[in-house]
N, C-alpha and C positions, 0 to 999 in steps of 0.2 A: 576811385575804381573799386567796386567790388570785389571780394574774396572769393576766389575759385572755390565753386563747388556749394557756395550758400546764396539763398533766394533772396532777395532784401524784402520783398513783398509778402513772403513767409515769414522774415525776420522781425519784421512790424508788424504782422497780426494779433488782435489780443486773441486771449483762452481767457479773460475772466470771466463772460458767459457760463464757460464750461465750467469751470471752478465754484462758480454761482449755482449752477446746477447740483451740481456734484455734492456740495455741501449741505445746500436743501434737500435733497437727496437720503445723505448722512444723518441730519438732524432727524427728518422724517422717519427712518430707520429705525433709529435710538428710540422716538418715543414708541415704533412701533411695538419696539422688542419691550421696552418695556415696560405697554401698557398687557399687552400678553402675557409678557412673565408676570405681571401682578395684578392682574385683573381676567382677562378671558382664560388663562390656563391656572389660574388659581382663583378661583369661585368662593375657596372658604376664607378669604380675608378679607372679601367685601362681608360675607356673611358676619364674624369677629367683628367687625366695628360696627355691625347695624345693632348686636346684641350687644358692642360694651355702651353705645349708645342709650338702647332699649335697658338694661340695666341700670345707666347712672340713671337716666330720667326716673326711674321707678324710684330708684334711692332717694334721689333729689326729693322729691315727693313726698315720701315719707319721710326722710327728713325734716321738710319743712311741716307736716304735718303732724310731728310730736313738737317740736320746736314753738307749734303755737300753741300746743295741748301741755309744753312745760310754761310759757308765759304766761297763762291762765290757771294756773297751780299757784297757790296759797303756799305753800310748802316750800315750792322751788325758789319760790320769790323772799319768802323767810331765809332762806338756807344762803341765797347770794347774797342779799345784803348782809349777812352776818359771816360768809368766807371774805365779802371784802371789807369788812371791817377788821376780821384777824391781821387780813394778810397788809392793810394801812396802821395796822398797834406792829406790826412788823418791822415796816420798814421806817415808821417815823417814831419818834418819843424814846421814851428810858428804857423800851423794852429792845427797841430797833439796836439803843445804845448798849444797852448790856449785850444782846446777841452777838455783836461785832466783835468788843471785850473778848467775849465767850470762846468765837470763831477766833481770834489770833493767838487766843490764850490755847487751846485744842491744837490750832497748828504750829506752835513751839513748841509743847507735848508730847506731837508726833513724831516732830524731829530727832527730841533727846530719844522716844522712847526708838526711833530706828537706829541711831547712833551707837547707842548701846547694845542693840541687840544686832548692829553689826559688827561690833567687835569682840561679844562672844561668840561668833561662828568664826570669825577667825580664828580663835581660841580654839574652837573646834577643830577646826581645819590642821593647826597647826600639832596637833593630837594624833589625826589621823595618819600624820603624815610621821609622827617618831613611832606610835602605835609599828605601823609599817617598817620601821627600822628596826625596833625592837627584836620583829617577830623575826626578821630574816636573818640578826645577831644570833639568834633564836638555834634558829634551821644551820648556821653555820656555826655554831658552837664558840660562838667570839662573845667577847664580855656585854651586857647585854643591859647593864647596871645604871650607866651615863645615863639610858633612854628611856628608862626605868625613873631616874630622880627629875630628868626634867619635864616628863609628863605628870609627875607628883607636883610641879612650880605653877605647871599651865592650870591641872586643877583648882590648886587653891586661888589664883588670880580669877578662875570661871567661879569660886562659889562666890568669891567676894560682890561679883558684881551681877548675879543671879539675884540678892534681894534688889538690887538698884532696878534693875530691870522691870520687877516687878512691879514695884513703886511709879517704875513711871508708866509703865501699864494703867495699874490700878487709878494715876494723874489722868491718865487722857480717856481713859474709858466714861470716867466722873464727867470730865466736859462734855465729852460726845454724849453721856445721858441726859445733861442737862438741856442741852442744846435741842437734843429729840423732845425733851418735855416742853419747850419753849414751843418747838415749831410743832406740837402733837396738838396744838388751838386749831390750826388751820386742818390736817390731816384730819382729823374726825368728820370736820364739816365738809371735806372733798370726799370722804368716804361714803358718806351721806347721799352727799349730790351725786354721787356715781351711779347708785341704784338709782335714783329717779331718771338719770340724765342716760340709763345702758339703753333703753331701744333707742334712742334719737341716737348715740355713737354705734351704734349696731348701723347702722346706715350711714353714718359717715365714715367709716370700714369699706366700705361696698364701696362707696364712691373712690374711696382712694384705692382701692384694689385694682378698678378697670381704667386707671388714669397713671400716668405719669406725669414728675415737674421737673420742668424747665426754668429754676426763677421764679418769674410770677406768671409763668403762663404755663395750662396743663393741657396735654394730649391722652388721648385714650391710645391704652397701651398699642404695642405692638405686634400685630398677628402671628400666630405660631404652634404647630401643628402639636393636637393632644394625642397622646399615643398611650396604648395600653399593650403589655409585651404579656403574653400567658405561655410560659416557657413547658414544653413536655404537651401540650394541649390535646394532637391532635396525634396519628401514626400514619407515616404514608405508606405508598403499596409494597412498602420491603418493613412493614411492622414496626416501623423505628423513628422513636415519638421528635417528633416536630414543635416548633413553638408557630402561635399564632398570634398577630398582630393588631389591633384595633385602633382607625384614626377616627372612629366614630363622633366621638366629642370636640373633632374639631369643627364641627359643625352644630353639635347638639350640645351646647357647653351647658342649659341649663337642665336636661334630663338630670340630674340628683340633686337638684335645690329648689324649693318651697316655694311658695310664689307668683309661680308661670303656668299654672294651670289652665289660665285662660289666654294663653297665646297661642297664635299656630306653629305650626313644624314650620324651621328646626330648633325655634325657642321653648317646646313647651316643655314640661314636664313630664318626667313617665309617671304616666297613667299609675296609681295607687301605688305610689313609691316608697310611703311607711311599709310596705308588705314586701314590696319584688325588688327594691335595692338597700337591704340593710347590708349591714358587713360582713353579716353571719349567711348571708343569701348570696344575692349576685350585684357583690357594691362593682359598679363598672371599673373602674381604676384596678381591680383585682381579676374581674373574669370579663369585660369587655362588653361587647355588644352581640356581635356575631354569633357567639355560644346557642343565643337564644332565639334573636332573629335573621339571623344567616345574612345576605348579602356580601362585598367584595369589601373587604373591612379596611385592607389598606388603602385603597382608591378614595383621593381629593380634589382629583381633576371634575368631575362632577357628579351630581345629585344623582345620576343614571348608573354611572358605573358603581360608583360606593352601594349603592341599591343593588348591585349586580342584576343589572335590567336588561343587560348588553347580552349580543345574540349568542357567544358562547359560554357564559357564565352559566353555569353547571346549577349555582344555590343562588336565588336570586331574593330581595327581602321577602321575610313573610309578615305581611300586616294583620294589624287585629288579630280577631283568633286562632291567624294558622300557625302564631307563633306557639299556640300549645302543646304542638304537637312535637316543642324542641325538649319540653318536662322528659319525656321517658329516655333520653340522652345520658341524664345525669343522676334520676329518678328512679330508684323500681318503686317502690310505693306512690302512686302518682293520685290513688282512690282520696287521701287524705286533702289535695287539693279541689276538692268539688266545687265550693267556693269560691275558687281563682280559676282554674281552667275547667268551665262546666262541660263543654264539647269534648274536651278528653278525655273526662273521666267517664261519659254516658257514652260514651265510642267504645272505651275500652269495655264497659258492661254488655253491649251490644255485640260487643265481637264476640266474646263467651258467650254470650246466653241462646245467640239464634240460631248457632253449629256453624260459623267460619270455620273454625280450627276441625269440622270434619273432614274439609275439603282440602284446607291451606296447611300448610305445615308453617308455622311463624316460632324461633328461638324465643323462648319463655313462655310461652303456651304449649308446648308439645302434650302433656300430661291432663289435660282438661278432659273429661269422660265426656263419653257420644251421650247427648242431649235427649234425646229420643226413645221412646218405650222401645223394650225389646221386644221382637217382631219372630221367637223361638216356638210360642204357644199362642199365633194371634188368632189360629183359625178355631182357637176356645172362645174368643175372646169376642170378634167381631163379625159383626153381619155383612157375608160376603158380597153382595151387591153393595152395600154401603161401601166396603171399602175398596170396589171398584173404582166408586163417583170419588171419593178420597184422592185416590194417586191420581185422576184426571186431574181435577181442580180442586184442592183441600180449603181454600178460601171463598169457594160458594157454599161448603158449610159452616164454615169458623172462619170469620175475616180477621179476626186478632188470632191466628194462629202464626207460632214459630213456621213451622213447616211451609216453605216455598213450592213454589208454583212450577212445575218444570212445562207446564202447557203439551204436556203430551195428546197423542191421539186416542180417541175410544177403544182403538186394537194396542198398543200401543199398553195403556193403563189394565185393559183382562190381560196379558201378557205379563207385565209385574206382580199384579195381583195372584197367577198362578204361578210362578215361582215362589214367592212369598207363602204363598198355602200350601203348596206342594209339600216343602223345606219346613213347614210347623207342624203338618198334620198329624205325625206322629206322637208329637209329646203334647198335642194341647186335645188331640182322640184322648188319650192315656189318663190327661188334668181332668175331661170332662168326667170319664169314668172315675176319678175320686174323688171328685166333690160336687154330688150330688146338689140338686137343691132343695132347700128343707119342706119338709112336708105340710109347714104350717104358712107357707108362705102363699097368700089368697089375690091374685092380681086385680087391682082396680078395691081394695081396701082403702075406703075412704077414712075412718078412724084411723086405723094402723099409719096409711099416708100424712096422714096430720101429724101424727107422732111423729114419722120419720121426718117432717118438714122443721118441726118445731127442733130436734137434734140436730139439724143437720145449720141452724139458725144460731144453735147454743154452744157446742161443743168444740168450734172452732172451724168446720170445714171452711167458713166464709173465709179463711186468713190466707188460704189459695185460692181457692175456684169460687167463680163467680155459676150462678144458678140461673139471671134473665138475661135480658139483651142489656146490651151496655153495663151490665155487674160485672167487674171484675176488683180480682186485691192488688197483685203483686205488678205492675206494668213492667212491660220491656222496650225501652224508648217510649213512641206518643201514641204507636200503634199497634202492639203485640202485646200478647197475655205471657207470664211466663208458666201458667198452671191453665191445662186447659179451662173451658168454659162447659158445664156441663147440663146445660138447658134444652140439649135436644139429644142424651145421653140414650134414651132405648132404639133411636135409631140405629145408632154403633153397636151397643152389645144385648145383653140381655141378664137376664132377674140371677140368674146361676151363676154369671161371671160375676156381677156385680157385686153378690150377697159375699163369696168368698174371697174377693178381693179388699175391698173395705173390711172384712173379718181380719186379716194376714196377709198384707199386700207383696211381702218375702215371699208369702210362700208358691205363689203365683213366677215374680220377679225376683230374685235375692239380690241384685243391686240398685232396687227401687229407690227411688229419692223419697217416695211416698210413706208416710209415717205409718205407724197403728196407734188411733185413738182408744186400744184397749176396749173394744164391742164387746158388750155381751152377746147372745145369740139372739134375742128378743129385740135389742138396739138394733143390730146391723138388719136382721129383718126389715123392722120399721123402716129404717134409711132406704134399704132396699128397696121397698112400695115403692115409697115417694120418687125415689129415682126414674124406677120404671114408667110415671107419669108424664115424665119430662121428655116430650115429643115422641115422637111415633114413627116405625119402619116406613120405608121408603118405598118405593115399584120395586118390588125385584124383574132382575134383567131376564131376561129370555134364556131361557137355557145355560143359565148361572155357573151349575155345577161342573155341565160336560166340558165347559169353557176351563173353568179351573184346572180340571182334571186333563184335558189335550197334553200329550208330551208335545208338540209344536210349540204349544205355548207355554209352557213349561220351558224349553231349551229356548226360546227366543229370549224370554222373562229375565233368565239368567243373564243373560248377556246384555241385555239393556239394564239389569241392576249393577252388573260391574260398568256399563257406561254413565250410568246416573250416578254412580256413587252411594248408591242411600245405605251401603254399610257405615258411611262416614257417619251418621247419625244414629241409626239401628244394630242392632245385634242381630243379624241375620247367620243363620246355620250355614254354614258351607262358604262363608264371608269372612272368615276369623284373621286369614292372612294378607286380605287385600290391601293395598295401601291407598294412603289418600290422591287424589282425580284432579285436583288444582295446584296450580303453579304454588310454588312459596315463595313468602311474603313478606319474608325477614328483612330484605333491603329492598322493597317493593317502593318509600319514599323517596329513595336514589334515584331510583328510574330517569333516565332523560327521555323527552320528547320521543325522539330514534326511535325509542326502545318499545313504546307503545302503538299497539296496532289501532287505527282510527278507523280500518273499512274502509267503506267508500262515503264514507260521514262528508259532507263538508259543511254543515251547518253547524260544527260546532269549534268551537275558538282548541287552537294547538298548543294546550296548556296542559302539565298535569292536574292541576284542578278539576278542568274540565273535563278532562278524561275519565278521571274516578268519578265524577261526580254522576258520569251518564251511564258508567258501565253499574253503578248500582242503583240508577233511577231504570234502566232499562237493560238490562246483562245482555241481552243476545244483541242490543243495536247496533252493535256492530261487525252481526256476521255477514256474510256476503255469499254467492252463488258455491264459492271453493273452500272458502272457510267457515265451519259451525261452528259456535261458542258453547257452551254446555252450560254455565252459571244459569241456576234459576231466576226466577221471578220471586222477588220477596214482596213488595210492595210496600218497601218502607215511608214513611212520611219524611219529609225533605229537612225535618232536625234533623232524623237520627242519617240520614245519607251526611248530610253536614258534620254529626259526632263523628262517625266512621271514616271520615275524611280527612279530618285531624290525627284521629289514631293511627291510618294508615303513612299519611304525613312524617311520625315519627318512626317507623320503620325505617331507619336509614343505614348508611353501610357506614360506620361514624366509631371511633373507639375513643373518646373522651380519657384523659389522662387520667389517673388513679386519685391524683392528688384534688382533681377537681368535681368528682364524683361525691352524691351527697351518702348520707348512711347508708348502706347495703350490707348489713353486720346480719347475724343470726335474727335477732330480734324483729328486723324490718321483713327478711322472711320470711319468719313465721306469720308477722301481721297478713301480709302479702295471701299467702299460702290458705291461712283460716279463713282472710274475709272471702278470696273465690269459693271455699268449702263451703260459707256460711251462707254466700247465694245463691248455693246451686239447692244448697236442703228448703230455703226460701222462709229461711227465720227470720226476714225482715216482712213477712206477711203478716206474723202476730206480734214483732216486736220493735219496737224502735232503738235500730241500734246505728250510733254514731251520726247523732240525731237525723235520722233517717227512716223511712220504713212504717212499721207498728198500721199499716193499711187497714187490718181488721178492726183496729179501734174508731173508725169511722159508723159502727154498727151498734156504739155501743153509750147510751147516752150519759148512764154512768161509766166515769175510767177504770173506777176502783173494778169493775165487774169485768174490764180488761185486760189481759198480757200485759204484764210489767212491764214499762222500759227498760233494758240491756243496758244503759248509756252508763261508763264507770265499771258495769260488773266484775272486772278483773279486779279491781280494786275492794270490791265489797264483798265477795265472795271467798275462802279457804276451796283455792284449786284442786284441793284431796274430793271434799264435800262436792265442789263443783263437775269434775270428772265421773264419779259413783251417780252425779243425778241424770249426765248426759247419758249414762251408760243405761240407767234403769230410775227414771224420774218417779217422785214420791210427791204427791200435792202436797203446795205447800198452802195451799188456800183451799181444803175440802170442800166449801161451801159455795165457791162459784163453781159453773156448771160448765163452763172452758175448760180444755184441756190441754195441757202438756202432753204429748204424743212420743211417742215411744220409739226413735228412729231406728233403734238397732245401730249405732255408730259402731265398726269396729274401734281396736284399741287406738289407731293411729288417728284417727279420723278423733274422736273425743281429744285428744291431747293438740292436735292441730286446732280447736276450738277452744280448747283453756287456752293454749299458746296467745292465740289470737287476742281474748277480752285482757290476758295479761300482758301481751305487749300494746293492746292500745292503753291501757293505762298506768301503762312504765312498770308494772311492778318489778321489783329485783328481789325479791326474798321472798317466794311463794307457798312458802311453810309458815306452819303454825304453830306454836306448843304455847298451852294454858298452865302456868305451874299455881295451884289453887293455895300454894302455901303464902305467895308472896301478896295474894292479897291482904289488905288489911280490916282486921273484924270491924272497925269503924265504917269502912266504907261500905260492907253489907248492909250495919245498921241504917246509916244514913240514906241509903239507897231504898230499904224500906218502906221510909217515914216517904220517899220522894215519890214514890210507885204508888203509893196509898189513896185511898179515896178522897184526901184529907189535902192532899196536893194536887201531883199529875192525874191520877186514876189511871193508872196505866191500861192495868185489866177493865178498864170499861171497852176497850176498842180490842185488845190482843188477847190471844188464844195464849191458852197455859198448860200447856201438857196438852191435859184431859178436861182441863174446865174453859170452857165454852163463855165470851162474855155475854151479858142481856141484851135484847135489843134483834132487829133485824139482821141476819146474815152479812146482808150488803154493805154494812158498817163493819163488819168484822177486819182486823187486821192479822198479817202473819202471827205462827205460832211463836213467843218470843221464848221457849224451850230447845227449840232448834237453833239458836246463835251460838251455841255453845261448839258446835262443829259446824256451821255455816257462815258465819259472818266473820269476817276478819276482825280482829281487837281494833286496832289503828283505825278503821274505817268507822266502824261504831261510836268512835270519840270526835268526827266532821260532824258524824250525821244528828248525831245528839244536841250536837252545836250550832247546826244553822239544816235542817232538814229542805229547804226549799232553793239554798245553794247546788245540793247536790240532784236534787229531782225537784225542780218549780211546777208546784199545781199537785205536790205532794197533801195529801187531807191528813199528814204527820202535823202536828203542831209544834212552833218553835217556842221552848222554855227561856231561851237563853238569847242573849243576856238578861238579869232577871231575877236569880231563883232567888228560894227563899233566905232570908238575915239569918235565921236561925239553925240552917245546919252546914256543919263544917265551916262555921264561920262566913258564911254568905259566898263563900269562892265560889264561883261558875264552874273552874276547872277542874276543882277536887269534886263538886257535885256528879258533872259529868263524868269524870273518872272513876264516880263512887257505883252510877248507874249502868256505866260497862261492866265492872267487877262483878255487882249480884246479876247482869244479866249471862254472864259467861257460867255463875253458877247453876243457872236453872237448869242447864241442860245435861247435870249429872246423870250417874246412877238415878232410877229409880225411886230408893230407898233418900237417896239424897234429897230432891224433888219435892217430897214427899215432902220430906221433913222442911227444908225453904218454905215450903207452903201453910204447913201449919205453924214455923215461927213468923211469919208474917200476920197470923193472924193474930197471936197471941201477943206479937212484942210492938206491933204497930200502934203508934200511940197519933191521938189527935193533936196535931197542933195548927198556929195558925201564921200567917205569912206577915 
C-alpha cells in the first residue's frame, strides 16, 4: 500500500538526464569563465607567450649560431681540451690524491681553528658579563675588587690562547692557499673560455629568463602585468599632484632591448632607442610610456582601450610624429632637438616668425615683438596705389611673403589703406621734409647701378634679401621668406626713402631688425640706383588720393583695422592699446572634439588633427551664413601646416611634476631667450650657427671670403671682447669686402646674445685675466722658433698688428694681435691641437701631433702651450708689440725638424 500523500510514479522517476545536463552545463561554464578570464579578457597573455616564444627562438638561434662559430675556433678547441685535461689531472693520480689529503687536512684545520675561536668569545662573553657587575658594584658603592681580579683570570686565559688561535688561522689559511693554487690549473683555463664562450651564454641567459623548470621539462614563464608607478606626475583639477600609472610594457616587453627592430608591434623596438630611452632620458621603467605618447596607460583589456581609442578617452595614442609634440611638456628648450623632433622644432620657428603670437596669446610666447615694419611714417615710405594692391592681396606681389592674405574687397583694402595714411601722414610729411634726396643722385645711372649692384653682391645684403625670382637667404618653413625679397622694390617705394633708409635704418625706424652696413654717402647712392632699377610703378588708381583722404574712409578703415587685427603685426598710431583678435592657445592641444567648431564641413574626419589641419590649410572653411571667421589666408605649404600641427599639439592644459621635468634652470633660458633674439635679428642669414643657417655662404665660392661659423663661439670668444663687438663691431678681417653690420643692440639685447653662444657652449666662468708674469720666458722663446718661417710660418697667413702677410688678400687670416682680449686662453690650446675638430674644412693647418724633436723637448703639449703664451703676448701695449716684433726678428734662429 502506498504512503499517503507520495506519488510512486514520481518516486520512480529518474532526474539523472537533468543532473547530466546540469553538469555539462557547469563544466561548460567553468571552461567558459575561464577561457574569458584568460584569453578573451586578457589579450596581454596570449600576447607574453607569443613574445617569450619569439624571444627564446631568437636566442635559440643565436645560440646555436655561436655554438658553431666556437666549434670552429682553433682556440676554443685548444682551451677545452686542455680544461679537461686539468680538471682529469684533478680528479685522478697524485695530484687528485694530494688534493683530498689537502681538503681533510683544511677541514680539521677549520674545526680546531672554530673551536678555539669559540671559546675565546666565551671568554668574552664571560667579561662582558663581570665588566657589567663590576660597573654597577661601581654605581652602588659596594666592593667592586672580586670583579676586578676575576676579569684579570679571564684575561690571561684569552692571551694565552690568542697565539693558538692564530696558529691555527695562519694552519688553515696555508691549506686553503694551497688548495686555491692546485685548483688555479683549471680556473685560468675557464677564465679563458669565458671570454670566448660570453656571447654564446649571453643567450643562454635569455633563454633561461623567458622559461621556467620543472625537472626535466621547461615552460615559458608565466604572464604578468608590467607596471610602471610615476608617483607626483601629473596635478588634477584641485592642483594636487597625482601619480600616474603605465601597463605599457605588458604588452611591448621588447621596446628597450636591442634586437627587434625588425619585428612588428607590439614586439619591436622603439625606434632610435640609444637616443630616446637612456636612463638619463626617458628609461620607461622610470617615466613610462604615456608621458610621451599619451594613450590610457593602465588599460589591458585591449589594444583599443590601452591606445585610448575608445569614444570618451580625452588623450588617445599619438603615433609617429605627433608624439613630438609631447617634448614641450617636460622641455622648454626644445630648438636643440631638431634632429629628433624635426616637425616641432620648425613648428615652433614658424609660429614666431610669421605673427601667430600677433593674434594668439600662448603662455611662453607673450613677449615676442610685432613682426612687421612699422606702419607710423609709411606714407614716406610707400607708393600709395601699391599699397592699395598690397592689403587686397600682398601674395600677387611677393608669394614668399609673411604677410597673410585676409582676401578683402577693393573698397574694403582703400579703406585700410586710408586709415593707415591718414594715421602716418604727419610724421612721414615731416621724415620727407628732412631727408632730402641727394643731389647727386642721376636715375637710370647705368655705371653708378653697376656699382650699386656689385655692393649690394659684396657687402652682405644677399645674407637676408634675395634680389631675383626664387633668390632668397633666410627661409621660413618651405614657403615663406623671413626678409622681404627685393626685386620689384621701386614699385613700393622710391629713390628718397631708399637712399636714407639703407644710410640709417634707426633713423627712419628705431626698433628695426634691420642693420646699418655703415654706408658712406657715395655707397648708399650707388645701392640706391640699382635699387630703383628693380621693377617699375604700377597703374596708379583712379583718384588715389581723394580716396585716401575721404573721412568715410578713413573712420570705416579704422574699424576694419581693429577688426583685422593688423596692429598685431604693425605699429600703427592710435593702435598702441589694442589687444590681440584671436582666441588663446595656451591649452588649445586639450581641446576636445565638443570644443571645436567644424561648420557645416562634413567632408572632413571629427578628429583634432583634422581640424587644425584645415583650419590652416583654409582658415575661413569653416564659416558659415551666421558665423565669420577672421584668420587669414597664409598659404602655407602642407610641411609647415604639419610643423604647426605638432606645436599646437603640445599646447596642452598638462603640469608635469617638478621632479620630472628636464633643466629649466637660468642657463637653458637664456639659451632659450638669445636663440629667439638671434632669429629675429636673422644672424643665421650670414652665419652658421648650431650648425644651422650661414645661407649667404652659398654665394660664395671661396668660404674663407665668407661669415665665420658661430658654432662653439661662446667658447672661443672672452664675453667682455664679445659684448663691445656686438655693441660697435670692428673688422676683424679688413680685407674681405662683407660686412658685419652694426645692429644697434641695446644693453639687454647684447648680453642675451653672449648669454646665448655661452650657454650653448656650457661655459661657467666667462671672465678672463692674462697675468703676463706667469708665463714662462722659455715658452716665448720656443714659440718664436715655432711661428718662424723656419717652422710653422705663422705670419705667412696672419695679420700682425700693422704688418700685413704677402700674398693675395683672400689668403689672409685673422689679426693674431687681437687674441690677446678676444680669444679665450683654454680655447686657443683645442684649437692649436686639432683645428679641424673644432671647425672641419677649416684652411688652419693641423701641427699636431707632430711637432718638432727639438723644442721643448718634442712635447706637443708644452709646444702648444708655448704658442698660446706668445700669442696672448702680441696683443700688448703698443710699445710691447713692438718690441715682440723686433725680438722675433733678431732672436729667431733657423733650425730644422
Amino acid at each position: 500500500m502506498a504512503e499517503r500523500g507520495i506519488d510512486e510514479k514520481e518516486e520512480k522517476k529518474s532526474y539523472g538526464s537533468i543532473f547530466l545536463i546540469g553538469s555539462a552545463l557547469l563544466v561548460v561554464m567553468s571552461i567558459w569563465a575561464f577561457w574569458d578570464d584568460n584569453i578573451t579578457r586578457r589579450p596581454w597573455k596570449g600576447i607574453q607567450y607569443r613574445f617569450y616564444r619569439l624571444d627564446y627562438q631568437k636566442a635559440n638561434a643565436a645560440y646555436d649560431e655561436e655554438q658553431k662559430k666556437l666549434q670552429a675556433d682553433a682556440t676554443y678547441q685548444a682551451l677545452s681540451k686542455k680544461l679537461e685535461e686539468a680538471k682529469s689531472s684533478l680528479e685522478k693520480g697524485e695530484l687528485a690524491k694530494k688534493l683530498a689529503v689537502l681538503k681533510s687536512q683544511e677541514n680539521t684545520a677549520s674545526v680546531r681553528f672554530t673551536e678555539i675561536d669559540q671559546e675565546i668569545k666565551f671568554i668574552k662573553s664571560e667579561m662582558e658579563e663581570l665588566w657589567y657587575e663590576h660597573d654597577h658594584a661601581v654605581q652602588q658603592k659596594r666592593n667592586a675588587k672580586p670583579y676586578l681580579d676575576q676579569i684579570r683570570e679571564l684575561e690571561k686565559e684569552q692571551a694565552k690562547l690568542d697565539p693558538v688561535l692564530e696558529a691555527a688561522r695562519e694552519k688553515r689559511d696555508a691549506l686553503r692557499d694551497e688548495i686555491k693554487t692546485i685548483n688555479s690549473s683549471t680556473k685560468e683555463v675557464e677564465n679563458e673560455m669565458a671570454k670566448l664562450t660570453a656571447e654564446r651564454d649571453k643567450w643562454q641567459r635569455v633563454m633561461a629568463n623567458v622559461t621556467l623548470k620543472l625537472g626535466p621539462v621547461a615552460f615559458y614563464k608565466i604572464p604578468k602585468i608590467q607596471q610602471a608607478s610615476m608617483e607626483e606626475f601629473d596635478r588634477n583639477r584641485f592642483d594636487q599632484p597625482v601619480a600616474r600609472v603605465d601597463r605599457c610594457q605588458t604588452c611591448h616587453l621588447a621596446i628597450n632591448r636591442a634586437g627587434f627592430e625588425d619585428q612588428p608591434n607590439p614586439f619591436k623596438t622603439h625606434p632610435r632607442r640609444e637616443v630616446f630611452l637612456t636612463d638619463n632620458a626617458h628609461a620607461p621603467d622610470k617615466l613610462g610610456c604615456t608621458g610621451c605618447h599619451e594613450g590610457q596607460g593602465v588599460a589591458v583589456n585591449s589594444a583599443k582601450q590601452a591606445h585610448g581609442e575608445g569614444h570618451l578617452w580625452e588623450f588617445p595614442l599619438l603615433r609617429g610624429a605627433k608624439s613630438q609634440s609631447s617634448c614641450t611638456s617636460c622641455h622648454l628648450d626644445v630648438q636643440k632637438f631638431e634632429e629628433y623632433a624635426p616637425l616641432l622644432t620648425e613648428g615652433q620657428r614658424l609660429f614666431e616668425q610669421i605673427g601667430c603670437t600677433g593674434c594668439h596669446l600662448v603662455k611662453g610666447y607673450e613677449n615676442i615683438p610685432k613682426i612687421a615694419p612699422s606702419l607710423r611714417k609709411i606714407s614716406a615710405k610707400a607708393d600709395p596705389s601699391w599699397m592699395v594692391r598690397w592689403i587686397e592681396n600682398p601674395h600677387k606681389f611677393r608669394p614668399r611673403t609673411r604677410m597673410p592674405n585676409f582676401e578683402l574687397k577693393p573698397e574694403d583694402a582703400v579703406a585700410i589703406a586710408a586709415y593707415v595714411w591718414s594715421s602716418a601722414k604727419e610724421e612721414g610729411d615731416k621724415w620727407l621734409q628732412e631727408h632730402a634726396l641727394p643731389a647727386g643722385f642721376r636715375e637710370g645711372d647705368a655705371s653708378l647701378a653697376a656699382r650699386g649692384k656689385t655692393l649690394v653682391e659684396t657687402i652682405g645684403c644677399k645674407g637676408c634679401h634675395g634680389f631675383a625670382d626664387g633668390e632668397f637667404s633666410t627661409p621660413v618653413g618651405k614657403g615663406k621668406d623671413l626678409v622681404p625679397n627685393l626685386k620689384d622694390i621701386s614699385a613700393k617705394t622710391g629713390a628718397q626713402w631708399i637712399y636714407h633708409w639703407i644710410r640709417n635704418p634707426r633713423d627712419y625706424q628705431p626698433d628695426t631688425k634691420m642693420p646699418s652696413l655703415r654706408l658712406s654717402d657715395d655707397e648708399a647712392l650707388a645701392i640706391t640706383t640699382y635699387l630703383a632699377t628693380l621693377g617699375s610703378k604700377g597703374e596708379e588708381i583712379t583718384g588715389i588720393q581723394e580716396k585716401l583722404a575721404d573721412p568715410g574712409n578713413i573712420k570705416r578703415g579704422e574699424s576694419l583695422v581693429r577688426k583685422w587685427g593688423c596692429f598685431g603685426c604693425h605699429d600703427i598710431k592710435g593702435m598702441e592699446k589694442e589687444s590681440r583678435i584671436g582666441a588663446e592657445l595656451t591649452i588649445f592641444g586639450s581641446k576636445t572634439v565638443e570644443e571645436l567648431a567644424f561648420g557645416n564641413r562634413t567632408d572632413i574626419a571629427h578628429t583634432w588633427a583634422d581640424w587644425t589641419y584645415h583650419k590652416l590649410k583654409t582658415p575661413r572653411g569653416y564659416a558659415t551664413e551666421r558665423i565669420e571667421q577672421l584668420m587669414p589666408q597664409f598659404d602655407l605649404a602642407d610641411e609647415d601646416i604639419k610643423a604647426l600641427r605638432i606645436l599646437l599639439g603640445g599646447f596642452r592644459e598638462r603640469k608635469v611634476g617638478h621632479r620630472y621635468l628636464a633643466d629649466q634652470g637660468l642657463r637653458v633660458q637664456q639659451v632659450v631667450d638669445g636663440r629667439r633674439l638671434m632669429q629675429q635679428y636673422n644672424c643665421v642669414g650670414c652665419h652658421e650657427i648650431e650648425k644651422g643657417g650661414g645661407f649667404v655662404r652659398k654665394y660664395y665660392e671661396n668660404p674663407a671670403s665668407a661669415p665665420p661659423p658661430l658654432n662653439g663661439e661662446g667658447e672661443k670668444v672672452q664675453s667682455n671682447w664679445f659684448y663691445n663687438f656686438l655693441k660697435a663691431p670692428t673688422p676683424l678681417r679688413p680685407w674681405l669686402q662683407i660686412r658685419m653690420p652694426t645692429f644697434g643692440f641695446s644693453d639687454e639685447h647684447a648680453t642675451q646674445l653672449v648669454n646665448y653662444f655661452n650657454g650653448l657652449s656650457k661655459v661657467e666662468q666667462p671672465f678672463v685675466y692674462i697675468d703676463d708674469k706667469k708665463i714662462p720666458p722659455e715658452n716665448l722663446e720656443a714659440a718664436r722658433q715655432l711661428t718662424s718661417p723656419e717652422y710653422f710660418n705663422c705670419f705667412s697667413c696672419h695679420v700682425r698688428g700693422g704688418k700685413n702677410p704677402e700674398g693675395p688678400p683672400e689668403g689672409w687670416a685673422p689679426d693674431l694681435a687681437m687674441a690677446r682680449q678676444r680669444l679665450n686662453p683654454n680655447w686657443m690650446l683645442k684649437w692649436l691641437k686639432d683645428p679641424q675638430k673644432i671647425q672641419p674644412g677649416t684652411k688652419m693647418p693641423s701641427f699636431y701631433p707632430g711637432g718638432p724633436d727639438n723644442i721643448l723637448g718634442g712635447k706637443d703639449d708644452r709646444q702648444i702651450e708655448a704658442l698660446r703664451d706668445y700669442l696672448l703676448t702680441l696683443g700688448r701695449a703698443a710699445p710691447a708689440v713692438a718690441a715682440a716684433v723686433a725680438a722675433d726678428t733678431a732672436k729667431a734662429k733657423p733650425a730644422k725638424r
